[in-house]
C-alpha positions as YAML, in Angstrom:
chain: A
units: angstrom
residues:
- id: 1
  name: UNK
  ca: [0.00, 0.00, 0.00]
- id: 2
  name: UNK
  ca: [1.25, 3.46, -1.02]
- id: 3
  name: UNK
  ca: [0.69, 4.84, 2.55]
- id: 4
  name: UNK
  ca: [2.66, 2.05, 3.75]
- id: 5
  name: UNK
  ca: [5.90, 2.57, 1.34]
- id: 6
  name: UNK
  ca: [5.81, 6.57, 1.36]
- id: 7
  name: UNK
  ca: [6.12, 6.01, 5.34]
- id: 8
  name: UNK
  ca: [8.75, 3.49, 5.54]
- id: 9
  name: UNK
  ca: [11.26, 5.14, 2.73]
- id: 10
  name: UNK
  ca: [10.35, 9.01, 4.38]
- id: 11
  name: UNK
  ca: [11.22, 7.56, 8.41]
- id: 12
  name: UNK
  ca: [13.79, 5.65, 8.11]
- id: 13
  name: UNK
  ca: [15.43, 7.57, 4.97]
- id: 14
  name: UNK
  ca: [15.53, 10.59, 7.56]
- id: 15
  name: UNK
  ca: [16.71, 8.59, 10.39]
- id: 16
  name: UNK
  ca: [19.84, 6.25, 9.02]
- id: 17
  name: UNK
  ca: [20.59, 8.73, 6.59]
- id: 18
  name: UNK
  ca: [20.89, 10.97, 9.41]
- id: 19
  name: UNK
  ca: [22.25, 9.03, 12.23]
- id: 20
  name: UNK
  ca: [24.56, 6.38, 10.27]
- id: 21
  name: UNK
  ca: [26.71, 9.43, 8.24]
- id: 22
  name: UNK
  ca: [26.57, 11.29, 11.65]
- id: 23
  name: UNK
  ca: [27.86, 8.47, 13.56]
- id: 24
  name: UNK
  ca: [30.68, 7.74, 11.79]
- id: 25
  name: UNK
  ca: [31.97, 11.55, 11.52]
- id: 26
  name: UNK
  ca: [31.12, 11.95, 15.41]
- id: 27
  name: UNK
  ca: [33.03, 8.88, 16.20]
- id: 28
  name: UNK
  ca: [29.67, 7.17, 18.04]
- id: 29
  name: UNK
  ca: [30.04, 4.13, 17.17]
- id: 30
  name: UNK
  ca: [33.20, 3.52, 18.32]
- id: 31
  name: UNK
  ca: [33.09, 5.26, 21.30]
- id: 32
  name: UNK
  ca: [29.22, 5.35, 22.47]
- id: 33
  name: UNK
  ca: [26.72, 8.20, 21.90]
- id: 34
  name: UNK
  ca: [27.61, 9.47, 25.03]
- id: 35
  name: UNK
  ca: [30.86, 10.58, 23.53]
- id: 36
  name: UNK
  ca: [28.88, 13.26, 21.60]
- id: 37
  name: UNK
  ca: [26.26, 15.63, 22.81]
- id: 38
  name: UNK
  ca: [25.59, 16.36, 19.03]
- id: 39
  name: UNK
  ca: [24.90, 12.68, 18.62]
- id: 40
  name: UNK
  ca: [22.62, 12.67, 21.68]
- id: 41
  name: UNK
  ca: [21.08, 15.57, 20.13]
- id: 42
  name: UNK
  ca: [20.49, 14.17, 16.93]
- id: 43
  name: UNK
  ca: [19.13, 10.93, 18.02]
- id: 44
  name: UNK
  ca: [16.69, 13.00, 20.42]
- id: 45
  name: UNK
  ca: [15.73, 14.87, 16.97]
- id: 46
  name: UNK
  ca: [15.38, 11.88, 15.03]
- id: 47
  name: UNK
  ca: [11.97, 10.87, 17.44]
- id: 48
  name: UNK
  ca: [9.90, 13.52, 15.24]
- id: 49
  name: UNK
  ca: [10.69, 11.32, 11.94]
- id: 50
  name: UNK
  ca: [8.12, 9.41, 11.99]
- id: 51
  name: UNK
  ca: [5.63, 11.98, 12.22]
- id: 52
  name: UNK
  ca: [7.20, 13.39, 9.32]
- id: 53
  name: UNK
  ca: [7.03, 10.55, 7.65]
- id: 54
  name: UNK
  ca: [3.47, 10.01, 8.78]
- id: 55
  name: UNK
  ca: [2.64, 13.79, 7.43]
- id: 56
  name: UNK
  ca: [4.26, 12.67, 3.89]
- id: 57
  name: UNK
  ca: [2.40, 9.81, 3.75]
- id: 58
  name: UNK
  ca: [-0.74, 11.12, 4.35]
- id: 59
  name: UNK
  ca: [-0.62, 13.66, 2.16]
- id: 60
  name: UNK
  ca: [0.52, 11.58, -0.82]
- id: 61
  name: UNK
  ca: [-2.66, 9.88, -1.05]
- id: 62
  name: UNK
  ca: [-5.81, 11.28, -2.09]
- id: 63
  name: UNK
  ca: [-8.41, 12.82, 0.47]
- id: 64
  name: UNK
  ca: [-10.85, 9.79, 0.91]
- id: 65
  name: UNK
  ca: [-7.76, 7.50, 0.99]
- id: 66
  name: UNK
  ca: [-6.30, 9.14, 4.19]
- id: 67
  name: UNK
  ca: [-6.50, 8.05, 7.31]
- id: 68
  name: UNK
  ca: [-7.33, 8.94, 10.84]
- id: 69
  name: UNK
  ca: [-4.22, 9.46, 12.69]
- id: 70
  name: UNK
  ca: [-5.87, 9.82, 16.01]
- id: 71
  name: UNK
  ca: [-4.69, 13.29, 16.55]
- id: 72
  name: UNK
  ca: [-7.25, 14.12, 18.91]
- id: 73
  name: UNK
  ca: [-7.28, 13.42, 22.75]
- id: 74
  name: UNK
  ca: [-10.51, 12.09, 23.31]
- id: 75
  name: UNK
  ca: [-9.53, 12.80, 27.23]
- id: 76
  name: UNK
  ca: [-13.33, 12.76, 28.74]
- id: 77
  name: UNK
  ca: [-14.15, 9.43, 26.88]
- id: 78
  name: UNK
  ca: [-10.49, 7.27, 28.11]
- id: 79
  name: UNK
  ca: [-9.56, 8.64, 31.97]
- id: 80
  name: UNK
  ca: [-9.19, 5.03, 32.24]
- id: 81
  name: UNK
  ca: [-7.00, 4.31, 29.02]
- id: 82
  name: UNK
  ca: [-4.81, 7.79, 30.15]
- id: 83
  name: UNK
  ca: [-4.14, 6.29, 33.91]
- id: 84
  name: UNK
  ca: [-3.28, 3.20, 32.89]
- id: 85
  name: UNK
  ca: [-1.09, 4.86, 30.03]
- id: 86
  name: UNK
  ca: [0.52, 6.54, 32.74]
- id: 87
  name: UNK
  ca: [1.13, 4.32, 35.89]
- id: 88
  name: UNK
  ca: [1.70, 1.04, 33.76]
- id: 89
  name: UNK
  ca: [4.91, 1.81, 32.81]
- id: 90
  name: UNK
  ca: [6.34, 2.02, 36.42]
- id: 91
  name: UNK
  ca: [4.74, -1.15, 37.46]
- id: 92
  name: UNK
  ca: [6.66, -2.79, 34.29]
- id: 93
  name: UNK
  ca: [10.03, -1.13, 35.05]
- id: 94
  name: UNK
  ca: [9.49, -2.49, 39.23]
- id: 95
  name: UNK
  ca: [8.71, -5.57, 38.27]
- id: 96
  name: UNK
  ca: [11.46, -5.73, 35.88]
- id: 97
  name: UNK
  ca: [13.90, -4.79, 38.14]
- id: 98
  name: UNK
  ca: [12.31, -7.56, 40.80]
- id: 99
  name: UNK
  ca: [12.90, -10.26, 38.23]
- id: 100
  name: UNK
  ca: [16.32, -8.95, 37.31]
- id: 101
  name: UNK
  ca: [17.87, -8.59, 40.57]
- id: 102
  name: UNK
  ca: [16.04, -11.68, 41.70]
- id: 103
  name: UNK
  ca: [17.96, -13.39, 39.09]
- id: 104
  name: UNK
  ca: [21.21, -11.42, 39.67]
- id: 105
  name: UNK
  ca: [21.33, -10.57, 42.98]
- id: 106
  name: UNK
  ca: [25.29, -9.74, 43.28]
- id: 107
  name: UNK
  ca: [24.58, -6.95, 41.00]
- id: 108
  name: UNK
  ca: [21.87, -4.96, 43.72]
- id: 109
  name: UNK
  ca: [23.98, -2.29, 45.14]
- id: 110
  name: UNK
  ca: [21.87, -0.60, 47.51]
- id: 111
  name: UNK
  ca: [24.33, 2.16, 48.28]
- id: 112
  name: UNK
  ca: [24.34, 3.18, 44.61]
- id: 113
  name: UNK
  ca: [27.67, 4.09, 44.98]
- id: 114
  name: UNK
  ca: [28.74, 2.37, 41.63]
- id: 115
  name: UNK
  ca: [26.37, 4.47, 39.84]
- id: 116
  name: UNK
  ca: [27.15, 7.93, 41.62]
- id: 117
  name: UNK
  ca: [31.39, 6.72, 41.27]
- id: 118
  name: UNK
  ca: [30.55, 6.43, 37.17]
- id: 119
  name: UNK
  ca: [28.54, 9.60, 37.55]
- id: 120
  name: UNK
  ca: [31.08, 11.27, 39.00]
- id: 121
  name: UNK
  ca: [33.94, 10.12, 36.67]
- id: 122
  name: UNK
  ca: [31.96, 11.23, 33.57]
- id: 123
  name: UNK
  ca: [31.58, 14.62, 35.19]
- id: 124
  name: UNK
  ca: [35.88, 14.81, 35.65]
- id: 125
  name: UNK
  ca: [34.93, 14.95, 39.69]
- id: 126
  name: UNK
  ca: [38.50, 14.07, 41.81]
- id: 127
  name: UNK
  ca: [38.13, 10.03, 42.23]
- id: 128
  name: UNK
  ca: [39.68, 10.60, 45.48]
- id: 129
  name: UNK
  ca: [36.27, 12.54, 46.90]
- id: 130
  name: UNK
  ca: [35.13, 10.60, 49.74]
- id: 131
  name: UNK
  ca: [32.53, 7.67, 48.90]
- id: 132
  name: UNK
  ca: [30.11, 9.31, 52.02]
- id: 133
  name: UNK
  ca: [30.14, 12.96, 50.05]
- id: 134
  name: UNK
  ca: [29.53, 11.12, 46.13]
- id: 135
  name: UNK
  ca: [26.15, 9.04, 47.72]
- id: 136
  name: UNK
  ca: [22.89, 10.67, 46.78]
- id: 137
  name: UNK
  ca: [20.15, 11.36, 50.21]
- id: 138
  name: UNK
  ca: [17.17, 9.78, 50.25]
- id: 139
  name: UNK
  ca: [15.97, 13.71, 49.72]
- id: 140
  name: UNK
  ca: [17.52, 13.43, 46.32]
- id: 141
  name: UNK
  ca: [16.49, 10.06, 45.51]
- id: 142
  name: UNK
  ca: [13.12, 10.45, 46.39]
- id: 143
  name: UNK
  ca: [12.79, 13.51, 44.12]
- id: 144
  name: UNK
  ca: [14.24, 11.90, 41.48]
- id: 145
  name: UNK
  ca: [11.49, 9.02, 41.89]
- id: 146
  name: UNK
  ca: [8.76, 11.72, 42.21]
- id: 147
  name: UNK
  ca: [9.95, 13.57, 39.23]
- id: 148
  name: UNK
  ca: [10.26, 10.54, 36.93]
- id: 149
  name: UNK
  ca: [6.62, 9.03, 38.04]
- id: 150
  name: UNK
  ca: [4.71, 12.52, 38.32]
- id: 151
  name: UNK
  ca: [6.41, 15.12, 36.03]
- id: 152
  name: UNK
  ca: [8.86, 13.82, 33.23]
- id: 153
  name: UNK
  ca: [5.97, 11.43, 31.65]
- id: 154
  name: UNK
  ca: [3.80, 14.44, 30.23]
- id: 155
  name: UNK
  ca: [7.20, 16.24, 29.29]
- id: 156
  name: UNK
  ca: [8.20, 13.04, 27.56]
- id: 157
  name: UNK
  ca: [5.71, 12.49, 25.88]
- id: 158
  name: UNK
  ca: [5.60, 15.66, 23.68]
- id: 159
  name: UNK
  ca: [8.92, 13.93, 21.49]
- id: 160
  name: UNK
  ca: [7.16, 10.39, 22.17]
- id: 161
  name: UNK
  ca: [4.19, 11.67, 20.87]
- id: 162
  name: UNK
  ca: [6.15, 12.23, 17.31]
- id: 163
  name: UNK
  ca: [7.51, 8.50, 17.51]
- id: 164
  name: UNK
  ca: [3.70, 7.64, 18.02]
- id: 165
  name: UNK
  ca: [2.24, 9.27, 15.61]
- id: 166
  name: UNK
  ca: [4.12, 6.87, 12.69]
- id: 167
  name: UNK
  ca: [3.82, 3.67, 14.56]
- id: 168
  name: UNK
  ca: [0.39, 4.22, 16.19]
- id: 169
  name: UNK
  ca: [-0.92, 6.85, 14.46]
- id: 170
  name: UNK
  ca: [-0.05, 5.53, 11.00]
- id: 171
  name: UNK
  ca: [1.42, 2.26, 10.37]
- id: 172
  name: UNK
  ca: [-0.43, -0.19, 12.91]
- id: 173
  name: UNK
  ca: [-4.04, 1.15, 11.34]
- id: 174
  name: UNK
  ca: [-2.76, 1.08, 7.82]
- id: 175
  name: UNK
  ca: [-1.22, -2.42, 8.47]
- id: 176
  name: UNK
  ca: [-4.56, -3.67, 10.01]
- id: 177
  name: UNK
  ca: [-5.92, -2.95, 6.54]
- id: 178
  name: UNK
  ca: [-4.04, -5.58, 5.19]
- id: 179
  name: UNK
  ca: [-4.13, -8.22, 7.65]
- id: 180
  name: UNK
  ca: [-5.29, -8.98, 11.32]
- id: 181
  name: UNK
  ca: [-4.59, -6.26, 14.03]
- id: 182
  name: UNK
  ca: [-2.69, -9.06, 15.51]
- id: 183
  name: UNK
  ca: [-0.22, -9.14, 12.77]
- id: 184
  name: UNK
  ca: [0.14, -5.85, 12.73]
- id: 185
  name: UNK
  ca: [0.86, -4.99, 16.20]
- id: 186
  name: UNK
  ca: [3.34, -7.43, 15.54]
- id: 187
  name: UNK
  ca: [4.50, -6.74, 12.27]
- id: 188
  name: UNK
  ca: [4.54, -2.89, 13.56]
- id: 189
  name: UNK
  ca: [6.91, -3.94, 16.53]
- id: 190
  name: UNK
  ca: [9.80, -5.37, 14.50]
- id: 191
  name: UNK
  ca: [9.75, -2.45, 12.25]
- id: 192
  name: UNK
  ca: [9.92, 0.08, 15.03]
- id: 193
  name: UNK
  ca: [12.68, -2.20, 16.69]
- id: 194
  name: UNK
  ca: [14.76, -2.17, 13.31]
- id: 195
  name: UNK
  ca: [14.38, 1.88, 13.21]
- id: 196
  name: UNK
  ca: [16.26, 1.69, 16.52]
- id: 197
  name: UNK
  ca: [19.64, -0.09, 15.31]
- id: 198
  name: UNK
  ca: [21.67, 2.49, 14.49]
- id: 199
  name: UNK
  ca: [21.43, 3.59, 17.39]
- id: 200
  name: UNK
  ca: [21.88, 0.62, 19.54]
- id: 201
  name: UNK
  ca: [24.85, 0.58, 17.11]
- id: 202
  name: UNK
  ca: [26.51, 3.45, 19.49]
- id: 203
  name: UNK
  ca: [25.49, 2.18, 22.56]
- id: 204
  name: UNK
  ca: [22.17, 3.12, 22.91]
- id: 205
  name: UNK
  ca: [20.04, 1.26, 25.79]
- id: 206
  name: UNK
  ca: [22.54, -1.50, 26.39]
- id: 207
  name: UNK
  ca: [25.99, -0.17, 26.26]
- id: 208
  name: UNK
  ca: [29.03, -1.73, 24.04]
- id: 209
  name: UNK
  ca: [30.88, -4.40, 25.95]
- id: 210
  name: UNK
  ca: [28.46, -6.70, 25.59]
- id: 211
  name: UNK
  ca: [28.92, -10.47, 23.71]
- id: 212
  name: UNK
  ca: [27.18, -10.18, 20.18]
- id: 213
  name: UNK
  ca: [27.49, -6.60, 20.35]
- id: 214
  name: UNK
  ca: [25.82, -4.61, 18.39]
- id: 215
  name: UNK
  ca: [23.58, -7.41, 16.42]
- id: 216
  name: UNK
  ca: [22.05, -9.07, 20.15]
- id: 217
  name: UNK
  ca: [21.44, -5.49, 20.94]
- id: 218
  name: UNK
  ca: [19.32, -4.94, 18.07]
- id: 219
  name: UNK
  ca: [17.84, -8.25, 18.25]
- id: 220
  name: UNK
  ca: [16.71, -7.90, 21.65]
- id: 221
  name: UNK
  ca: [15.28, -4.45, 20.82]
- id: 222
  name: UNK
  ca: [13.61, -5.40, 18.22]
- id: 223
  name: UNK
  ca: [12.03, -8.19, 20.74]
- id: 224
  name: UNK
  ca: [11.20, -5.89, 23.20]
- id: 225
  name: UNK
  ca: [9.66, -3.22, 21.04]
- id: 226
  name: UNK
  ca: [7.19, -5.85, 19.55]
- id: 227
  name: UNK
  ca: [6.08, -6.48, 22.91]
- id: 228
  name: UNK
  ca: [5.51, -3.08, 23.63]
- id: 229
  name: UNK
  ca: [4.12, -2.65, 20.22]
- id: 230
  name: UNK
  ca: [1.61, -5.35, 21.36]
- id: 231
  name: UNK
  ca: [0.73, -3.40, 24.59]
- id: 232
  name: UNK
  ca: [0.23, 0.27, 22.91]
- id: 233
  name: UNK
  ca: [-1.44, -1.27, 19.73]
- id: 234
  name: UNK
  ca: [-4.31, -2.48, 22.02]
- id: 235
  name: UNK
  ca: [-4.42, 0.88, 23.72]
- id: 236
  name: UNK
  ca: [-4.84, 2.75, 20.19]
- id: 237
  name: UNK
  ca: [-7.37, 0.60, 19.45]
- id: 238
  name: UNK
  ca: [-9.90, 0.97, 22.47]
- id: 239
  name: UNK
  ca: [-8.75, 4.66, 22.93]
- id: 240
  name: UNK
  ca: [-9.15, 5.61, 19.67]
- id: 241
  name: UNK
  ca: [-6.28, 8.30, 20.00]
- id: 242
  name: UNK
  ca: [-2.48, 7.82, 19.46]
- id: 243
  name: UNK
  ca: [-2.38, 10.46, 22.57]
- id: 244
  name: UNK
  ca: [-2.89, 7.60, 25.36]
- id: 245
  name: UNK
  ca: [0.18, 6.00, 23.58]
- id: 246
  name: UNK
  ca: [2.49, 9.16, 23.19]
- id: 247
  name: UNK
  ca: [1.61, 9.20, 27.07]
- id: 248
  name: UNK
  ca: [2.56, 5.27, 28.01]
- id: 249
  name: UNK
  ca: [5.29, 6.03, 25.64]
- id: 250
  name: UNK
  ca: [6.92, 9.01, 27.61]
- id: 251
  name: UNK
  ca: [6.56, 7.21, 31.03]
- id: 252
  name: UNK
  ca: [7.99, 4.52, 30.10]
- id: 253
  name: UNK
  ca: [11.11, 6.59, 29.12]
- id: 254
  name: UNK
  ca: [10.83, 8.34, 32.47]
- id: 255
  name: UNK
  ca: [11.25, 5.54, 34.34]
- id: 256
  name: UNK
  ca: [12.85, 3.01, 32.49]
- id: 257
  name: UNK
  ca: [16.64, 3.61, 33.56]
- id: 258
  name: UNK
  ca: [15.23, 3.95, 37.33]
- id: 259
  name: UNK
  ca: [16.82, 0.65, 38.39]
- id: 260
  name: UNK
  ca: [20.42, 1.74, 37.02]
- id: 261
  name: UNK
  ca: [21.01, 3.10, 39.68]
- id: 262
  name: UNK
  ca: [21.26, 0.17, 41.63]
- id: 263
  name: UNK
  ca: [22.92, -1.68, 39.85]
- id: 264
  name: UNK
  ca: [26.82, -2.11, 39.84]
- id: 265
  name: UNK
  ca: [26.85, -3.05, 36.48]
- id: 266
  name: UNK
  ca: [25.02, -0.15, 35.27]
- id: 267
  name: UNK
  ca: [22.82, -1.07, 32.16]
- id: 268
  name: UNK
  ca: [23.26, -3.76, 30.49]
- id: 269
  name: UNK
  ca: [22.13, -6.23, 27.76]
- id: 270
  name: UNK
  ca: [19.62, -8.23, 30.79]
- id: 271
  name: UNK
  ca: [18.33, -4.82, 32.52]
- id: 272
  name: UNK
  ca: [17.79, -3.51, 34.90]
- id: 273
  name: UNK
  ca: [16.20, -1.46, 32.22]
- id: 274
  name: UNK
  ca: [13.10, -3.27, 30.93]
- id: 275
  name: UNK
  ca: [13.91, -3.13, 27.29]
- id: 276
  name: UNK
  ca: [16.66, -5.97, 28.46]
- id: 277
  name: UNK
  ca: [16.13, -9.85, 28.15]
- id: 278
  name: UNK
  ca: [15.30, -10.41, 31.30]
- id: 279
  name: UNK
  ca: [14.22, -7.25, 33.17]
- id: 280
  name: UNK
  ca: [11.70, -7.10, 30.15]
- id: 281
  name: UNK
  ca: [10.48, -10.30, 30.63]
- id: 282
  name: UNK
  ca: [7.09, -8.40, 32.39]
- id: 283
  name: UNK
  ca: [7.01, -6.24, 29.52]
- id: 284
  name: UNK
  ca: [7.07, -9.45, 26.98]
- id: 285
  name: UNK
  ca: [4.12, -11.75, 29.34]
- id: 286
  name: UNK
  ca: [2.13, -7.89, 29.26]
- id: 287
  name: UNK
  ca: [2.72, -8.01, 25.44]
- id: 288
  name: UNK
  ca: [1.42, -11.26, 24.99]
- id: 289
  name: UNK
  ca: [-1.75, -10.93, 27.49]
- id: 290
  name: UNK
  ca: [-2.64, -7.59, 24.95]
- id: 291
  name: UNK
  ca: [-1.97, -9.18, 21.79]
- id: 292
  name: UNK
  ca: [-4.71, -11.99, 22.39]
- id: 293
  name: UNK
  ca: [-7.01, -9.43, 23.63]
- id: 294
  name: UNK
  ca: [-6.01, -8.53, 19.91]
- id: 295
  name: UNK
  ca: [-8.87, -9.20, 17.29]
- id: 296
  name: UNK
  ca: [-7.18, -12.65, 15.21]
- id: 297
  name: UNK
  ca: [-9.18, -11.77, 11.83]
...
């Protein structure tokens, strides 16, 4: 379908053929995106591609062949889809961290001191400052809890809301034209996964050091996003609105890296983020339990 096609070749055109020549110039993905502000900067950017591809693809069609994005709230009519949107995501990334830590406990470190050490190394602090003066207070942790769960969702989810847009807004409807909404949640996750490899190329989510690197990063992105793809698919469907998405979307960024912080590890390719194979494993049994509540014709 020509909705379909103009989408696809406008996203990710605008995406690797931003992000791929940029990486190599910036040095990214040999050294991590965190080696370049520019590169974080660019990959924040590259979230509004896919309502610009969305936008193109709209508009190459005739009127009666367009279709409803979902642009509008509908806030009175899904209270219930917009909570859930919003405190599901934290009950993933908890859980996640539960199963992770449950599985790995030598890697809980309650002080968080490897986190604030790295912290502090990145920021060219003295590594002689005393371990009692580097360790966050409860004060600060607890704001940084209240801040991710009440506040940084609805700021995330303005640039979520562009990433939405394509994959919600666009390409799961126009999908479910051609087959089941099943397959297309599904079909719709991988896709949205594979967007994501360039940068999990530099680091993105899971780090470098890891065994596979960067092809089991992708791999298990592209996993985890179909799972998710599952969960937001059904909530575009009974909302009717791509907003409720745009919202689960930007709390789950909020609070994803939450766990990091205790861990001595920091992130990597297992969690405690719950894009990783096993802190995501609530994330995948959620996917499942929303893609049979998935209409299978």
């Amino acid at each position: 379908m020509k909705r379909v096609k103009v989408f696809l070749v406008v996203t990710f055109g605008l995406t690797w053929g931003l992000l791929i020549p940029a990486g190599f110039l910036l040095g990214a993905f040999e050294n991590g995106e965190a080696s370049s502000p520019v590169m974080m900067g660019l990959i924040a950017l590259s979230m509004f591609f896919p309502l610009v591809g969305t936008l193109a693809a709209n508009f190459s069609c005739k009127p009666e062949e367009r279709i409803d994005l979902g642009w509008r709230p509908l806030i009175k009519q899904n209270v219930r889809n917009y909570l859930m949107a919003w405190l599901t995501p934290a009950a993933i990334a908890f859980l996640g961290c539960i199963v992770f830590f449950a599985l790995s406990p030598h890697l809980f470190d309650p002080t968080m001191r490897s986190f604030v050490e790295t912290s502090a190394a990145a920021a060219g602090l003295a590594p002689d400052q005393p371990a009692n003066q580097m360790l966050p207070t409860p004060v600060m942790l607890g704001a940084t809890l209240v801040f991710s769960l009440a506040i940084a969702p609805f700021i995330n989810m303005i640039p979520a809301f562009g990433e939405e847009l394509g994959w919600r807004g666009m390409l799961y409807p126009t999908l479910a034209e051609l087959m089941s909404e099943r397959s297309s949640a599904l079909a719709t996750g991988i896709i949205w996964g594979l967007w994501h490899a360039p940068a999990v190329a530099m680091g993105h989510n899971y780090g470098m050091g890891y065994e596979g690197f960067p092809i089991a990063g992708i791999l298990t992105m592209t996993l985890l996003c179909t799972a998710m793809s599952c969960w937001l698919s059904l909530l575009r469907a009974r909302s009717g609105s791509v907003w409720p998405c745009a919202l689960a979307h930007g709390a789950f960024n909020a609070v994803a890296n939450v766990g990091v912080v205790f861990c001595s590890a920091g992130q990597t390719l297992f969690g405690p983020n719950p894009l990783g194979l096993v802190a995501g494993i609530p994330l995948m049994a959620i996917g499942v339990l929303c893609w049979l509540r998935l209409p299978s014709i």
